[in-house]
N, C-alpha and C positions, 0 to 999 in steps of 0.2 A: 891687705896688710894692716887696715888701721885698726883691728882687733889687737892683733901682736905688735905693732911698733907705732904706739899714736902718735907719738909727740913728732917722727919724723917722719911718718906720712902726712899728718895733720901740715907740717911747713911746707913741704912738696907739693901738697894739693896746694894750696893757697898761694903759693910761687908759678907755677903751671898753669892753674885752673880755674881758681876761684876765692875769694875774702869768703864765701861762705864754710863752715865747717864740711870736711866730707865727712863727719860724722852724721849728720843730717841725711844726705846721699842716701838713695834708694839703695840697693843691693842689686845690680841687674844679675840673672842668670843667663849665664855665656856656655858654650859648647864645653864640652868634654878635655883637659887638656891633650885628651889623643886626638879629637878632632881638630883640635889647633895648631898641633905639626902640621896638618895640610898647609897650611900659608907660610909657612916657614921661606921657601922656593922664592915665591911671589914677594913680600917684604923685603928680604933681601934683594931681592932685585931690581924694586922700589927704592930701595934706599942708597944703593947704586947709582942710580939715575940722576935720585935728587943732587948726590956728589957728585955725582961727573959734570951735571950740569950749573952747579955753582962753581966748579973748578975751570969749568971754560968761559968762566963770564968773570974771571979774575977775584971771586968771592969765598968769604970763607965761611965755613960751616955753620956759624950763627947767626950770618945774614939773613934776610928775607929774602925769597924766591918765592915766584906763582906757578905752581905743578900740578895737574890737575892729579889725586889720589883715582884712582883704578873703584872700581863699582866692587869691586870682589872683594875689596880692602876695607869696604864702606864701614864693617865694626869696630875699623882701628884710627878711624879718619881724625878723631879729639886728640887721638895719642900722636898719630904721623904728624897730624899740624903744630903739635905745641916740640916733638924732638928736631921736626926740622923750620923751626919758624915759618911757613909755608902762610899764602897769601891766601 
């Protein structure tokens, strides 16, 4: 996206991720987006979990929790830990 929208991907990355530019950032190449419906299933389900399990410990969604992310998940692990502040 920081081709098309820098100035508010540029805050997003640096809110998120990092003081450095993602402009700098490598470009990784990722699967296909038809091969990334496959996890569709599995994320949500994920993300499920994370809320059901801050919800039965009296916590709310921008707490921190320790969840261990799934190995199948492993290319979304930067992303799942910074949406659900995860330990």
């Amino acid at each position: 996206m920081a081709p098309i929208t820098p100035l508010i991907t540029e805050h997003l990355w640096q809110k998120l991720y990092s003081q450095e530019s993602i402009h700098k950032e490598e470009q990784v190449k990722r699967e296909s987006p038809k091969d990334m419906r496959s996890y569709t299933k599995e994320i949500i389900e994920f993300n499920s979990k994370v809320w059901n399990e801050k919800k039965s410990k009296g916590l709310s969604l921008k707490d921190s929790i320790a969840i261990s992310i799934p190995s199948s998940l492993e290319i979304f692990k930067k992303d799942l830990r910074a949406m659900h502040n995860l330990k």
